[in-house]
DRENDO-1510 file (C-alpha; in Angstrom, 1 decimal, always signed):
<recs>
REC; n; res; u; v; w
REC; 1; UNK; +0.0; +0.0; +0.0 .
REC; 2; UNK; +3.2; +2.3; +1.0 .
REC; 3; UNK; +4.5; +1.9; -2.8 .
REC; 4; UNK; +0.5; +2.7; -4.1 .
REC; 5; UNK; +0.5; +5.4; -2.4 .
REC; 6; UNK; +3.7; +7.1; -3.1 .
REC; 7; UNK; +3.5; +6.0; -6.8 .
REC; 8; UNK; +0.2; +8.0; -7.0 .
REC; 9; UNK; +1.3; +10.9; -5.2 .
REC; 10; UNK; +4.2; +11.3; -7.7 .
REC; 11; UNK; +1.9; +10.6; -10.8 .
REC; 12; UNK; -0.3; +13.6; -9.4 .
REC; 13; UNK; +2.1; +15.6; -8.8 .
REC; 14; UNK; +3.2; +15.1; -12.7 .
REC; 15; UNK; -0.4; +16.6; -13.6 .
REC; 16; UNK; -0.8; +19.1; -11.0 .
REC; 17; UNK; +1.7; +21.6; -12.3 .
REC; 18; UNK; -0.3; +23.1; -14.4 .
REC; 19; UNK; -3.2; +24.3; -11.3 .
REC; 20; UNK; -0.6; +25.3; -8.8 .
REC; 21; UNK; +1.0; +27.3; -11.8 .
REC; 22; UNK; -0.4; +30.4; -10.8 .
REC; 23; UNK; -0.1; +30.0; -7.4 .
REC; 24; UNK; +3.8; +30.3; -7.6 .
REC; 25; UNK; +5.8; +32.7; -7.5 .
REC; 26; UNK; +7.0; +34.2; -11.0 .
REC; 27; UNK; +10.9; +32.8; -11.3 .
REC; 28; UNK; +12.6; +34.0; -14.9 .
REC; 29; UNK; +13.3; +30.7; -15.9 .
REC; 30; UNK; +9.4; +29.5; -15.8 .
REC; 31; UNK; +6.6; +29.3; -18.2 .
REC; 32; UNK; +4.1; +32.3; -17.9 .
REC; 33; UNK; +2.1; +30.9; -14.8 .
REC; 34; UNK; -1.6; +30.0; -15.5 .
REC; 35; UNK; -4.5; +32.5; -15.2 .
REC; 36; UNK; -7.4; +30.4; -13.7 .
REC; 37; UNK; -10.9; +31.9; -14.8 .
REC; 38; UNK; -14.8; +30.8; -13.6 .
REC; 39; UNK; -16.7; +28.2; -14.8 .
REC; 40; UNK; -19.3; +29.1; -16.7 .
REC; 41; UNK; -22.1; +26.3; -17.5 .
REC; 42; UNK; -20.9; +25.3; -20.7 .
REC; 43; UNK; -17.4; +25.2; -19.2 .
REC; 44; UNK; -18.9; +22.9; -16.1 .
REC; 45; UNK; -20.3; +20.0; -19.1 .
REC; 46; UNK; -17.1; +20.4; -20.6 .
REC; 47; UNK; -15.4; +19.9; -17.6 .
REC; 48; UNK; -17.0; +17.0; -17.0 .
REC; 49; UNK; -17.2; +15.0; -20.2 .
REC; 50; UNK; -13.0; +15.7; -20.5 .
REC; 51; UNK; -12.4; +14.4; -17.0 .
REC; 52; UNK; -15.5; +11.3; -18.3 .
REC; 53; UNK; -13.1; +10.5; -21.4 .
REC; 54; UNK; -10.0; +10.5; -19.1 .
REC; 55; UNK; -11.6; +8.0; -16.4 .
REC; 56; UNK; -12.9; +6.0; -19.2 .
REC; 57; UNK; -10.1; +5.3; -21.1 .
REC; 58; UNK; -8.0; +4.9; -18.3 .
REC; 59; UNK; -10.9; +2.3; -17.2 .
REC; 60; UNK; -10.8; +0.4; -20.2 .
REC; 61; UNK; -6.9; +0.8; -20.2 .
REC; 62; UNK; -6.6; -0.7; -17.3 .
REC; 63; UNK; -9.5; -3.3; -17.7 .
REC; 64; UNK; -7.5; -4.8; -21.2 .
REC; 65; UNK; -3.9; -4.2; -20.5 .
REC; 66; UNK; -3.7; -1.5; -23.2 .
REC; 67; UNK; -2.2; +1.5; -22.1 .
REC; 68; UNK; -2.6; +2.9; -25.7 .
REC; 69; UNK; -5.6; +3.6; -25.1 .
REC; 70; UNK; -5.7; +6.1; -22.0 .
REC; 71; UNK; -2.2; +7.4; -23.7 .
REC; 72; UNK; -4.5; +9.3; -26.3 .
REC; 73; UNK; -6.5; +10.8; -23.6 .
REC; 74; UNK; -3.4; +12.3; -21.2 .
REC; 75; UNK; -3.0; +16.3; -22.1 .
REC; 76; UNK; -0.4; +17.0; -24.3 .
REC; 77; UNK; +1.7; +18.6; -22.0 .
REC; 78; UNK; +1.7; +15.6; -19.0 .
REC; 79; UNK; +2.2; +12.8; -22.2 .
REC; 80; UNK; +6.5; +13.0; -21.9 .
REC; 81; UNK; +6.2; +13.0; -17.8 .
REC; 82; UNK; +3.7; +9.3; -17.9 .
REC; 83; UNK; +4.9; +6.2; -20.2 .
REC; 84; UNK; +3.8; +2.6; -20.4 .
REC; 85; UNK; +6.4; +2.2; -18.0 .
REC; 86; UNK; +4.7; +4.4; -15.0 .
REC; 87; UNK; +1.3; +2.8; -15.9 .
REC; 88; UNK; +2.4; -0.7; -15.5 .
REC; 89; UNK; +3.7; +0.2; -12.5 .
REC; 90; UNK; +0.3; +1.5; -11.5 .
REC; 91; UNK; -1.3; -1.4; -13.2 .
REC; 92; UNK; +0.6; -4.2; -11.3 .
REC; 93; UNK; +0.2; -1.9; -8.0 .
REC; 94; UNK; -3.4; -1.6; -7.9 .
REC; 95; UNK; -3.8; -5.8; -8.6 .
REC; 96; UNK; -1.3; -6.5; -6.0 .
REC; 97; UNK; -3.2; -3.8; -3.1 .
REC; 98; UNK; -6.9; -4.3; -4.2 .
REC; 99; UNK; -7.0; -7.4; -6.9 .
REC; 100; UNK; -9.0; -7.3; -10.2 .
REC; 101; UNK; -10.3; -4.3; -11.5 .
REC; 102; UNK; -14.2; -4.8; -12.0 .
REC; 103; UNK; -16.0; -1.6; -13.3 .
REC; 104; UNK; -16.5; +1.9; -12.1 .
REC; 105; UNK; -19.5; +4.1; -11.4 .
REC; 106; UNK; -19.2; +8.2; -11.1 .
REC; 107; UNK; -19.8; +9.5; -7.4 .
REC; 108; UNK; -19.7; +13.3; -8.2 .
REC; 109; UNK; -18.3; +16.3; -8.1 .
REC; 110; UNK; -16.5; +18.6; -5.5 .
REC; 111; UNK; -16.0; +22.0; -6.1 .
REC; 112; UNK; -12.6; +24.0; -5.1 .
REC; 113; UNK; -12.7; +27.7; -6.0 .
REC; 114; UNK; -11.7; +27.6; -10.3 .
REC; 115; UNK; -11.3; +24.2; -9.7 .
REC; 116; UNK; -13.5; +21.1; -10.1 .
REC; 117; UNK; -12.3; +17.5; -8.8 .
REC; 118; UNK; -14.8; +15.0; -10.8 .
REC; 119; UNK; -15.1; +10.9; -8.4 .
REC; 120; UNK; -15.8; +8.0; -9.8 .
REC; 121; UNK; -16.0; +4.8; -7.4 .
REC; 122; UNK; -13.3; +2.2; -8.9 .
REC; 123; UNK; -13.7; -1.5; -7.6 .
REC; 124; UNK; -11.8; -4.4; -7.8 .
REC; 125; UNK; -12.3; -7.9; -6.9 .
REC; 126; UNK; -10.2; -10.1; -5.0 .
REC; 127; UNK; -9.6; -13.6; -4.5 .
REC; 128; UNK; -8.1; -14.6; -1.1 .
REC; 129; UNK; -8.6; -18.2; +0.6 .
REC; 130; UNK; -11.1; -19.2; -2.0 .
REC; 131; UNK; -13.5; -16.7; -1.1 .
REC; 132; UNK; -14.1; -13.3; -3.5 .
REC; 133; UNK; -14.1; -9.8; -2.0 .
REC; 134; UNK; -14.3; -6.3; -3.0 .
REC; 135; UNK; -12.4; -3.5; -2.6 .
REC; 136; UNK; -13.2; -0.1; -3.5 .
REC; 137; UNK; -11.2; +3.1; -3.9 .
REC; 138; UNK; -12.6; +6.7; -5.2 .
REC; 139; UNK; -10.8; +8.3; -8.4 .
REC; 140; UNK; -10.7; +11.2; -9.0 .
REC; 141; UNK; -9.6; +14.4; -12.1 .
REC; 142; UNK; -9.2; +17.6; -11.2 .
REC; 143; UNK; -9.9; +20.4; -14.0 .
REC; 144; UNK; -9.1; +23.8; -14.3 .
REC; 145; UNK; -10.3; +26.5; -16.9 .
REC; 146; UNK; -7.5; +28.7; -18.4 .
REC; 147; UNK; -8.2; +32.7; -19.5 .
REC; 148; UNK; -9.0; +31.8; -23.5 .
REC; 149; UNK; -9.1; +27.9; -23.4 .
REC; 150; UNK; -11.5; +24.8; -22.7 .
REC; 151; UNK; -11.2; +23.0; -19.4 .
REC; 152; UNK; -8.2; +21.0; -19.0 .
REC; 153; UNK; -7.2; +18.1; -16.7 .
REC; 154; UNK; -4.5; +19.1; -14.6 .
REC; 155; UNK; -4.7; +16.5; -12.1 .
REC; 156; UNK; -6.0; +13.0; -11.1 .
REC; 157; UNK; -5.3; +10.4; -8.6 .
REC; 158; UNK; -6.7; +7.8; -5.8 .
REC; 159; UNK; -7.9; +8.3; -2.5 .
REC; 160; UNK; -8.6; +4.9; -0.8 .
REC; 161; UNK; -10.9; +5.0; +2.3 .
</recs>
């Protein structure tokens, strides 16, 4: 669970650059830091049908073994920071702490100032002394709108309860 957890926490913080961007202060040598805007309602369906796609590929991803296909889903700017390599990491960490990945449902939505952080309920099926249990940790995708551009995913991870 130890190596779950700190795997996760250093895949987030590979996608969460792009939120805390403007929260920094400006050094020379960075990229122009984000300007976070509102959410108006057409960015809050937006927002929620990118962070949909990005759960659902990764879903199926990890469902067939394929991480083609939640690679076509990652934003462009996170896609040199997470390989095959870091997902089969996650992949092989998830069966070993909670077994078979079995489905997921979406829980909802929590709302964070210019920032939205979309749940989905992941579960998992394991087989221990013959007898089948679940297990069940919540997913989530944060998203943040930019001054000018459509929502965008700038974070996601586990949080297991």
């Amino acid at each position: 669970m130890k190596n779950f957890v700190a795997l996760t926490a250093a895949v987030l913080l590979t996608f969460s650059g792009s939120s805390c961007a403007a929260l920094k202060e400006k050094n020379p040598s960075d990229k122009e830091p984000v300007k976070l805007r509102d959410f108006s309602s057409e960015d809050e369906t937006a927002a929620f049908n990118t962070a949909e796609k990005f759960v659902l590929a990764f879903a199926e991803a990890l469902k067939k073994n394929d991480f083609s296909l939640w690679q076509q889903v990652i934003p462009p700017d996170s896609t040199a920071k997470i390989g095959k390599k870091q997902f089969d990491a996650m992949r092989l960490e998830l069966g070993k702490e909670f077994g078979t990945f079995s489905g997921t449902s979406y829980l909802g939505k929590l709302v964070s100032g210019n920032l939205r952080s979309f749940m989905w309920k992941f579960s998992f099926i394991r087989q221990k002394n013959g007898k089948s249990s679940i297990r069940e940790i919540v997913y989530f995708v944060r998203v943040f709108c930019e001054e000018g551009k459509t929502p965008a995913i700038s974070g996601f991870g586990v949080r297991v309860f």
